[in-house]
C-alpha positions in Angstrom: 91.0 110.3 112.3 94.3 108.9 110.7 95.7 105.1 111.3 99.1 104.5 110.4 101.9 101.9 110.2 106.0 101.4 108.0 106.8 98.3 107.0 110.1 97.3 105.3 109.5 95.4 101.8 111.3 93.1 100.3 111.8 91.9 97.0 110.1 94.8 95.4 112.1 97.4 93.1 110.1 100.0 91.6 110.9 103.1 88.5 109.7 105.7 90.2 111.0 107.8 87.4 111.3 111.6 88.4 109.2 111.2 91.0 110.5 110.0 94.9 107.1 107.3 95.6 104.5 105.6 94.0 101.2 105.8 96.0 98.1 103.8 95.0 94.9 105.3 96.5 92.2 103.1 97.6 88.5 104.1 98.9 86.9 101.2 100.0 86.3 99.8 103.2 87.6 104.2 103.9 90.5 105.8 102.3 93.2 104.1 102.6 96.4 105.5 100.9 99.9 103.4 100.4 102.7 104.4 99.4 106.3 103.0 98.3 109.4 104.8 98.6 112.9 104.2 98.7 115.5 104.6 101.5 116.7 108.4 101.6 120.2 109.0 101.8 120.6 109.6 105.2 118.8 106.7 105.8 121.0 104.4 103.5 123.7 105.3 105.5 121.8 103.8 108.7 122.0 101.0 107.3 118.5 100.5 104.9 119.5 99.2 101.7 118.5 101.1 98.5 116.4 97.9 96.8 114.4 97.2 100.2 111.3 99.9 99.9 109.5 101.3 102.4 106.4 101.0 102.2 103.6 103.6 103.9 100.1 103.1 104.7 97.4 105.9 106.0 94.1 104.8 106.7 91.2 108.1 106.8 88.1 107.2 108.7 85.8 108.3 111.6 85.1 105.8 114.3 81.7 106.3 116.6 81.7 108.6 119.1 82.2 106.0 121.5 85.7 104.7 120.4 86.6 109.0 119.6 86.0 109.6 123.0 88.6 106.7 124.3 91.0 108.0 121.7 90.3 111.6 123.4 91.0 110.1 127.0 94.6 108.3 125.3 95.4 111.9 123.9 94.8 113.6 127.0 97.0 110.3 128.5 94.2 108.9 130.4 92.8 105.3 130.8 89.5 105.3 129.0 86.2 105.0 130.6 85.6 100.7 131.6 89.3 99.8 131.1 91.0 97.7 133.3 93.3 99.7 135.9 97.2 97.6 137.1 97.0 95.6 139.9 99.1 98.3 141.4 100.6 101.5 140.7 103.6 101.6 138.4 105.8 103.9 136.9 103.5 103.8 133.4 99.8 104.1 134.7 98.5 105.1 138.5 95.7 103.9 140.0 93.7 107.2 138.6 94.7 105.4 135.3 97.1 108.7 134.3 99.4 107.4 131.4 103.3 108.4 131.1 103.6 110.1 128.0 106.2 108.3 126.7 104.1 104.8 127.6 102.1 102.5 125.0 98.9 101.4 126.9 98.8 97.7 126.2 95.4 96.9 124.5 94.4 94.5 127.1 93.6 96.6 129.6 91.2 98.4 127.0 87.6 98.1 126.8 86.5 95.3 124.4 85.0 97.5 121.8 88.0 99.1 121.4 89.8 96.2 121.1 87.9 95.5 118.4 88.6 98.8 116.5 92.1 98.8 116.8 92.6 94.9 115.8 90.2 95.2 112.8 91.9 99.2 111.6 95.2 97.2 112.2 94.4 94.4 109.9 92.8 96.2 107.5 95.9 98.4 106.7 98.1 95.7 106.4 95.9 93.7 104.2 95.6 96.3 101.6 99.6 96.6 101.9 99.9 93.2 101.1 97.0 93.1 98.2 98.7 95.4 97.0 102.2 94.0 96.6 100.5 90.5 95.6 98.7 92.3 92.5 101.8 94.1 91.6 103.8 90.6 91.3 101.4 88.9 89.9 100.7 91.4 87.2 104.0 91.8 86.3 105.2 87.9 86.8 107.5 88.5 89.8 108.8 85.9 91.8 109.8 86.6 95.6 109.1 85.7 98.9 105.2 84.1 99.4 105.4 87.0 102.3 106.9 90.4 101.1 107.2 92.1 104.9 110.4 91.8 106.0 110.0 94.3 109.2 107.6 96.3 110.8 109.0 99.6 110.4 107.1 102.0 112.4 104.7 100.0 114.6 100.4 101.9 114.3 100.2 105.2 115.1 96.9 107.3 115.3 96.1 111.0 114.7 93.3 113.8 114.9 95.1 115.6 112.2 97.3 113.5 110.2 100.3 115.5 111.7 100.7 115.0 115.3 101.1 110.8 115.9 100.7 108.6 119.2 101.0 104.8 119.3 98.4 102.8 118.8 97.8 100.4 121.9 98.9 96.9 121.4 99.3 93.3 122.3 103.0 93.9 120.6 104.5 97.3 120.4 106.9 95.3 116.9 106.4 92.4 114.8 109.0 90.5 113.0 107.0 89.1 110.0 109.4 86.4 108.6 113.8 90.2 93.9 111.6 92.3 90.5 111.7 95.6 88.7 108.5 97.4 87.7 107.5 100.8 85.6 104.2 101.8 87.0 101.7 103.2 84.2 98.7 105.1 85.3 96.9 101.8 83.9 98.3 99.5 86.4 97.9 101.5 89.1 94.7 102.0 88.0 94.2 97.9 87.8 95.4 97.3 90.8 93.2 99.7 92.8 90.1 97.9 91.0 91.7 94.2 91.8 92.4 95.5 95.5 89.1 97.2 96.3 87.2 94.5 94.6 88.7 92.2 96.5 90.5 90.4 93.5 94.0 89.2 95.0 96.9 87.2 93.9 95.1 83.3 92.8 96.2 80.6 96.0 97.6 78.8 93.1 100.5 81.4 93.0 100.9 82.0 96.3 101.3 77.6 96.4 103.6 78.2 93.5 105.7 81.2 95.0 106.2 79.1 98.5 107.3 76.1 96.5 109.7 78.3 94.6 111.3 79.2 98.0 111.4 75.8 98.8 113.5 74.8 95.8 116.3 74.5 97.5 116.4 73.8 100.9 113.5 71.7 101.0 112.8 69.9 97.4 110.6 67.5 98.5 108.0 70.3 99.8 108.7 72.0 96.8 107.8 69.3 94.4 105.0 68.7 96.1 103.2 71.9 96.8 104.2 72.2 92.9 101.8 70.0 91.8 99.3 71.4 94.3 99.2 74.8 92.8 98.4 73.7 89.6 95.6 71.3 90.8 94.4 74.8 92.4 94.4 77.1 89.7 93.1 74.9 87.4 89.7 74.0 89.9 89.7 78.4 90.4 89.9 78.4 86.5 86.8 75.9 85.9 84.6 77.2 88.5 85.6 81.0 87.1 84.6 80.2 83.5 81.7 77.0 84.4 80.2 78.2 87.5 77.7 75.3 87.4 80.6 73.2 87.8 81.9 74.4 91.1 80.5 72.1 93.1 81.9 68.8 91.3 85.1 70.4 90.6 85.4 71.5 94.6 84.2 68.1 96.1 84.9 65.0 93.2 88.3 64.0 92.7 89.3 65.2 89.3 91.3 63.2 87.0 95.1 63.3 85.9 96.0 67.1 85.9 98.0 66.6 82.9 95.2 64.9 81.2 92.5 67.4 82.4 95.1 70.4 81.1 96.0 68.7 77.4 91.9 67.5 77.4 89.8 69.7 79.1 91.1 72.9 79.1 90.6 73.8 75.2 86.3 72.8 75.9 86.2 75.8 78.8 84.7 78.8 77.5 87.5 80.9 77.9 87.1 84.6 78.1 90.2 85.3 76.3 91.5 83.4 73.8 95.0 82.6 71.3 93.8 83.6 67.5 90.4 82.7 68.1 91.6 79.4 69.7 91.5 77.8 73.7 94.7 76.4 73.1 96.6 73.8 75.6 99.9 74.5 76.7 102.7 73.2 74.3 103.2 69.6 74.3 106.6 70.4 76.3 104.6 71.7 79.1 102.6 68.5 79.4 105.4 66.4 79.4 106.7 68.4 81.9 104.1 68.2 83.8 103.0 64.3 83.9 106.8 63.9 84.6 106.0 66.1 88.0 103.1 64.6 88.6 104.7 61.1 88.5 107.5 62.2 90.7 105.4 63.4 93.6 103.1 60.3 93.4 106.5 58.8 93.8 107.4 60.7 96.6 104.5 60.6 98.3 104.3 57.1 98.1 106.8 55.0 98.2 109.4 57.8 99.5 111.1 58.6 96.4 114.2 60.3 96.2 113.3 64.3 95.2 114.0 65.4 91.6 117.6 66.9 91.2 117.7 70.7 90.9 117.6 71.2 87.4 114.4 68.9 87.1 112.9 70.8 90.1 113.4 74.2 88.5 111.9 72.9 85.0 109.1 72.1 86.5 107.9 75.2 88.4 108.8 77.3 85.4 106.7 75.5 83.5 104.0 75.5 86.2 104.3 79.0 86.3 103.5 79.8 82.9 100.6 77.1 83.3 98.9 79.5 86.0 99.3 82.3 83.9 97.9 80.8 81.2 94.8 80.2 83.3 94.8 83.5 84.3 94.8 85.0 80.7 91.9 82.2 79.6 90.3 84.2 83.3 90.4 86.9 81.6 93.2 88.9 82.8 94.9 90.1 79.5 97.6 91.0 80.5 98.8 87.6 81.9 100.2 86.2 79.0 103.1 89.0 79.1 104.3 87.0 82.1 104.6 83.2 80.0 108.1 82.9 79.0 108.5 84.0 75.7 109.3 80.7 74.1 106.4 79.0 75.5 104.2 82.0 74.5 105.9 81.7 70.7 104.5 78.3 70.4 101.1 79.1 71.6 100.5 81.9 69.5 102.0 80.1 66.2 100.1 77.0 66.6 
């Protein structure tokens, strides 16, 4: 059987170069295939705009011959055997629990096992959709929304044949779910079907970092502080990663002074990657940086300081930025030190 379901993407531009999509093809938990596209013409004049991609996902898999045989009765527009019936007849289901065609059964009044199915298919696809986006911007250093959905599209469909599609029965028939440039090599797709599969996302010290950088403006007081957050976090992922016999202290002891433990610690970890040989701290600019940050949200937290002006807001989580991703590259992600700003990445790699 086929699962399907559209969403409209935000923040996402991809060079599909001669071709129309990009499709990344998973296998595990099933096949799952997604695929990114942008508007057609005809449907840029409906109103799509050209740098919002659609975005595609099919799920391939064979449920037990219980939950077929419910899908069978909802093809043939019958209730399934030990679902609920209306209180009374209506114009969408009888009491012989016949279906209007044109009707999406509401997955309440389906049996609990299939419930199940159809929440756990449901989630599954979307995950991988959104896996897949994280990767993709955290490969290739892109900032955007902390949630790239901007619209459902098409709501889940199913199929026998991959051809002919019916709704999938809901509790919502839509969900509202409240921008970058990448050229796709056949080695990053190839990456981010390993990350995805192998259930390697985006760290939570980005995703801490991206909602902060949403929050720059409207709300710098959040901002500042989730800053400081996301580098506490990626630097704890970072230890535990590299010491794994210190996961338990650096999860439940209260570690010293970031700043400190960045400038001190961070050049004794045994780093999977390293600068020339060397485990190198960030540049003495990014410390200062930092301590400054970590002084104003004590500050704020505190005493109920006022929040750091823009421009001190924005140094900041640039310069926290490059911090995660220089965690990521000690990880071992090589790539990750493409996404440092260049000037930062000059001084680490002529120190």
């Amino acid at each position: 059987m086929y699962f399907k379901v559209e969403y409209n993407i935000r923040d996402l531009e991809l060079d599909f170069g001669d071709s129309t999509a990009s499709q990344f093809v998973y296998t595990h938990p099933y096949k799952i295939t997604v695929t990114f596209r942008q508007p057609t013409a005809h449907e840029q004049q409906l109103g799509y705009k050209k740098d919002n991609l659609i975005c595609t996902v099919i799920g391939q898999q064979e449920p037990s011959p219980e939950i077929r045989e419910m899908f069978e009765s909802l093809a043939n527009n019958k209730l399934p055997a030990g679902s609920k019936k209306p209180d009374k007849s209506n114009d969408y289901i009888d009491q012989a629990g016949n279906i209007n065609d044109k009707y999406i059964v509401p997955l309440n009044l389906l049996p609990q096992s299939f419930q199940s199915f159809s929440t756990q298919v449901q989630k599954e696809l979307t995950d991988c959709m959104r896996n897949t986006i994280r990767v993709l911007r955290w490969r290739y250093g892109i900032r955007g929304h902390h949630n790239p959905i901007q619209s459902v599209r098409l709501p889940h469909k199913w199929s026998f044949d991959g051809q002919t599609w019916k709704s999938l029965p809901s509790t919502t028939t839509v969900e509202i779910i409240p921008v970058g440039f990448l050229h796709l090599t056949d080695k990053v797709r190839s990456e981010v079907v390993t990350f995805v599969e192998g259930n390697i996302t985006e760290p939570l010290g980005h995703e801490l970092y991206r909602e902060a950088w949403q929050q720059r403006n409207e709300n710098p007081r959040s901002a500042l502080i989730l800053a400081i957050v996301a580098v506490e976090v990626g630097f704890k992922q970072c230890v535990s990663l590299l010491v794994p016999d210190a996961q338990w202290l650096v999860e439940n002891v209260p570690s010293p002074p970031i700043a400190g433990m960045v400038k001190n610690y961070l050049p004794l970890l045994p780093a999977k990657l390293k600068i020339k040989g060397k485990v190198l701290s960030p540049p003495k600019e990014i410390i200062r940086v930092l301590q400054k940050g970590v002084e104003l949200r004590n500050k704020t937290i505190h005493v109920g300081a006022t929040p750091p002006s823009g421009e001190e807001l924005r140094e900041l989580l640039l310069a926290v930025r490059d911090l995660l991703y220089l965690l990521d590259y000690y990880s071992g992600f090589d790539w990750a030190l493409d996404n440092i700003r260049p000037e930062i990445r000059g001084i680490l790699e002529t120190s």
